[in-house]
C-alpha positions as a printed Julia matrix, in Angstrom:
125×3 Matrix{Float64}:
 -29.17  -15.37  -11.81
 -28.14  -17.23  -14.71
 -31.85  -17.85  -17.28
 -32.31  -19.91  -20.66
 -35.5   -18.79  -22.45
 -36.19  -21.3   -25.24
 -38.83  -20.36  -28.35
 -39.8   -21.53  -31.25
 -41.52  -24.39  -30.77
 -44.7   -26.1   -32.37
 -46.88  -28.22  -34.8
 -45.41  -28.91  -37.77
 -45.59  -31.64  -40.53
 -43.33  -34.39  -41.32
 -40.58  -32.56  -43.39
 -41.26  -29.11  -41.69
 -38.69  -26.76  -40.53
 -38.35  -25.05  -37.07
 -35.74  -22.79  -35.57
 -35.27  -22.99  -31.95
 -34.11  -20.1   -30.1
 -32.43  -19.99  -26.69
 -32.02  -16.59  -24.88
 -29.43  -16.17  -22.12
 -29.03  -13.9   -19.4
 -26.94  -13.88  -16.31
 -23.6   -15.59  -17.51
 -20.52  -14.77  -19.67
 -22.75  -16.47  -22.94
 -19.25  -16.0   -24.83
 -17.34  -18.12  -22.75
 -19.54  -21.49  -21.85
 -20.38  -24.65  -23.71
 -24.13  -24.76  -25.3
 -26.04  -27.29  -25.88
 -30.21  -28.7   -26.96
 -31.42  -31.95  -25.23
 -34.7   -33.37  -25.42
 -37.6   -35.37  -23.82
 -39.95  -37.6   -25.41
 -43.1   -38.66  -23.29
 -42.15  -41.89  -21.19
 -38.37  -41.64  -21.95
 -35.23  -39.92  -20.56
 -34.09  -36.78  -21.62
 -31.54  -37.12  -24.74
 -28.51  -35.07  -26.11
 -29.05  -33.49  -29.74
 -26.48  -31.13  -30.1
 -23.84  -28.84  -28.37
 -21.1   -26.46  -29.49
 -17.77  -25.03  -27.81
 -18.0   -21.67  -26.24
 -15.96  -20.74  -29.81
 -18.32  -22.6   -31.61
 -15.96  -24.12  -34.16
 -16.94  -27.47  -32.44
 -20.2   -28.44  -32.93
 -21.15  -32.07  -31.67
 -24.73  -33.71  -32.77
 -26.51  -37.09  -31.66
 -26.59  -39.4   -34.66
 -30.48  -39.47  -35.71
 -29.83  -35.61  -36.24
 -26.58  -35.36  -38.08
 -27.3   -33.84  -41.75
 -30.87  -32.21  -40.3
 -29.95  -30.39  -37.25
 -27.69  -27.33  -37.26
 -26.26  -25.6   -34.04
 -25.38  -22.15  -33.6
 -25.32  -19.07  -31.55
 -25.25  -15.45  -31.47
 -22.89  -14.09  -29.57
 -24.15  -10.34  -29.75
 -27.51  -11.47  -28.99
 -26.57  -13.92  -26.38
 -28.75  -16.23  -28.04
 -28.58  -20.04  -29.27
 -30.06  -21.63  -32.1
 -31.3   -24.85  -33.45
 -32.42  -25.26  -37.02
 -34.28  -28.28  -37.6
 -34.78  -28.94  -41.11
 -36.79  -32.39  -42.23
 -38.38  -33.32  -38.83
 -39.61  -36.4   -38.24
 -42.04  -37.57  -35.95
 -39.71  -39.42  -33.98
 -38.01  -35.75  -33.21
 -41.33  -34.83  -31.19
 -40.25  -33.71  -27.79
 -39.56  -30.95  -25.58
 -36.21  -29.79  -26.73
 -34.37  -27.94  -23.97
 -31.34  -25.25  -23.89
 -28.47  -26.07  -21.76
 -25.46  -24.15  -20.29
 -22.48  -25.2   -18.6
 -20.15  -23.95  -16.24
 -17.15  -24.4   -18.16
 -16.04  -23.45  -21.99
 -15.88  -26.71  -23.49
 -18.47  -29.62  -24.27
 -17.34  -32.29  -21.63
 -20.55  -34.36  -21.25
 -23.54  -35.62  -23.82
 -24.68  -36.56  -20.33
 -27.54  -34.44  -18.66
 -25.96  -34.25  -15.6
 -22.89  -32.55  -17.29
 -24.8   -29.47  -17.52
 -25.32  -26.99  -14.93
 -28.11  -24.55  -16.6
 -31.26  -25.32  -18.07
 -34.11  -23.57  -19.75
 -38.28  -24.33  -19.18
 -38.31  -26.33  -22.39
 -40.07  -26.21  -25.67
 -42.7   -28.43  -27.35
 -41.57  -29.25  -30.79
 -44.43  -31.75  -32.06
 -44.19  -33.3   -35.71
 -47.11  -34.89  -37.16
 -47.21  -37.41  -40.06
């Protein structure tokens, strides 16, 4: 039974730093795609970054490029999001993704087989 366990989140101030962390369990973490979307209240749920199951291809949504950083762990089976100068337009639950296969092949939701419980990242001004 494949699980994503997110952490991290919180309440932080406009300019703030956070580190998101996404534990994995059940699948070959080495060999699959990883990826962070997010939901805003009253909108759809949003790609902000992925990487390669190599990660030496890291992909990012636009707003985040420059802030956001991807990574992972492979010895700890765990992902990671550093988010450095948040905004309060990055306020959402972020969420940890998985897919089947190796490689990034949708920003789409739908293009992602596994998914964590979420986290609430919340940014004041």
């Amino acid at each position: 039974q494949v699980q994503l366990v997110e952490s991290g989140g919180g309440l932080v101030q406009a300019g703030d730093s956070l580190r998101l962390s996404c534990a994995a369990s059940g699948l070959t973490f080495s060999s699959k795609a990883m990826g962070w979307f997010r939901q805003a209240p009253g909108k759809e749920r949003e790609f902000v970054a992925a990487l390669n199951w190599s990660g030496g291809n890291t992909y990012y949504t636009d707003s985040v490029k420059g802030r956001f950083t991807i990574s992972r762990d492979i010895a700890k089976n765990t992902a990671y999001l550093q988010m450095n100068s948040l905004k309060p337009e990055d306020t959402a639950v972020y969420y940890c993704a998985a897919t089947r296969g190796p490689r990034v092949a949708s920003y789409s939701s739908d293009g992602w087989n596994y998914w964590g419980q979420g986290t609430q990242v919340t940014v004041s001004s």
